[in-house]
N, C-alpha and C positions, 0 to 999 in steps of 0.2 A: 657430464652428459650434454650433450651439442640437443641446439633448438630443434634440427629436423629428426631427432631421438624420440624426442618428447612430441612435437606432433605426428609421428606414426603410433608410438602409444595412444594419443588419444583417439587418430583414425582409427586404430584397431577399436579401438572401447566404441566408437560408434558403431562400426561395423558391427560388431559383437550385438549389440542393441539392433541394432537389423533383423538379424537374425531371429532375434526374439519376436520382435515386433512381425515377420514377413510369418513367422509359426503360427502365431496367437491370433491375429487378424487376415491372414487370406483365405482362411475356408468363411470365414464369415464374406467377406468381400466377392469372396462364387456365387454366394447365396445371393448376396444384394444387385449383382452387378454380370449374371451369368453371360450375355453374349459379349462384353468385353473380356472380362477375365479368364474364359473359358478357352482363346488361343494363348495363355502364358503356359507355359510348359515350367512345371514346379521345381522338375529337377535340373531346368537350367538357371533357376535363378541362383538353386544350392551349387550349382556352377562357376558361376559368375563371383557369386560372393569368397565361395575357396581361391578363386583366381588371384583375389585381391588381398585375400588373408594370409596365406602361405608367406607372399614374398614379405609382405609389410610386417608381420606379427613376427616373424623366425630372423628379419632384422633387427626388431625394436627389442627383441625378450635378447638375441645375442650381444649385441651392444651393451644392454643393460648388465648382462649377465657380465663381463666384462670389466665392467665396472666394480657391482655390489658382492659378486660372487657368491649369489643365493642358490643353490642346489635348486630346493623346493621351489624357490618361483620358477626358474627354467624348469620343473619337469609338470608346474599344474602348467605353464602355456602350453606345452608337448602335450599334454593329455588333454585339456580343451582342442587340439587343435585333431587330436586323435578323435572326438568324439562326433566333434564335428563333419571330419571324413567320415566315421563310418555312419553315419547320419544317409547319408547319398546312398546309400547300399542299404538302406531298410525300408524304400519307396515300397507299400503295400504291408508289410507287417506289420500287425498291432500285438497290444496284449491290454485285457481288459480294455477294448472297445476304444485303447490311445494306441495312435500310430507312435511306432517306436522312431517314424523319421523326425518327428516332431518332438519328441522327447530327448532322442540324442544330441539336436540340436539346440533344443534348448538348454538342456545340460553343460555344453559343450561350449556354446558361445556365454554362458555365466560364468564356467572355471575359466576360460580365454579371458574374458573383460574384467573377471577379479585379479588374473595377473597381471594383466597389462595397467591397471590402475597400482598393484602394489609397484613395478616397476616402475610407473612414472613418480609415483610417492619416496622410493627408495633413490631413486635418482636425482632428485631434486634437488636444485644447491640453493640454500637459505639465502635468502635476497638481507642483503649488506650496505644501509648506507653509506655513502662514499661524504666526508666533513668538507 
């Protein structure tokens, strides 16, 4: 596994933490902060951050995949990266009183950052001193 392997995994696992993070604190941050936060448009940040995820995360998981030849990590990143998209597409739907955009993203970007860390775990080459 080459070094810019491993830092797209770890970009993803940030991002991934983004996502969480951008879920869990920006209705609170509406509340605190209405006439600035009140021109961010929510579903272009879930925009934005797909933009960045797609290409970096569907390199780092295939390369790895490549290597370690895990089925199941290649198919949780595909299905965090699934859940994540349909995330965008449930702006306004809740169930019990939770928007489902915020759940599937949260979901979504946890099974995403648990692969991308098993990939960067499984790919790792044991550090060797050299005599």
């Amino acid at each position: 596994m080459n070094i810019s392997t491993r830092l797209l995994d770890i970009i993803s696992i940030i991002i991934s933490f983004a996502c969480i993070v951008h879920c869990l604190f920006f209705p609170a941050l509406l509340i605190l902060l209405p006439t600035f936060l009140s021109s961010i448009n929510n579903e272009l940040v879930h925009i934005i951050l797909l933009v960045f995820i797609y290409p970096i995360s569907i390199y780092a998981i295939y390369f790895g995949f490549k290597k370690h030849h895990n089925k199941a990590l290649f198919f949780q990143a595909i299905l965090g990266i699934f859940f994540l998209t349909l995330a965008l597409f449930m702006h306004g739907a809740s169930i019990l009183n939770f928007e489902l955009e915020a759940l599937f993203t949260i979901i979504g970007a946890l099974i995403l950052g648990h692969a991308h860390l098993k990939n960067l775990r499984s790919n790792m080459i044991p550090f060797k001193p050299t005599s």
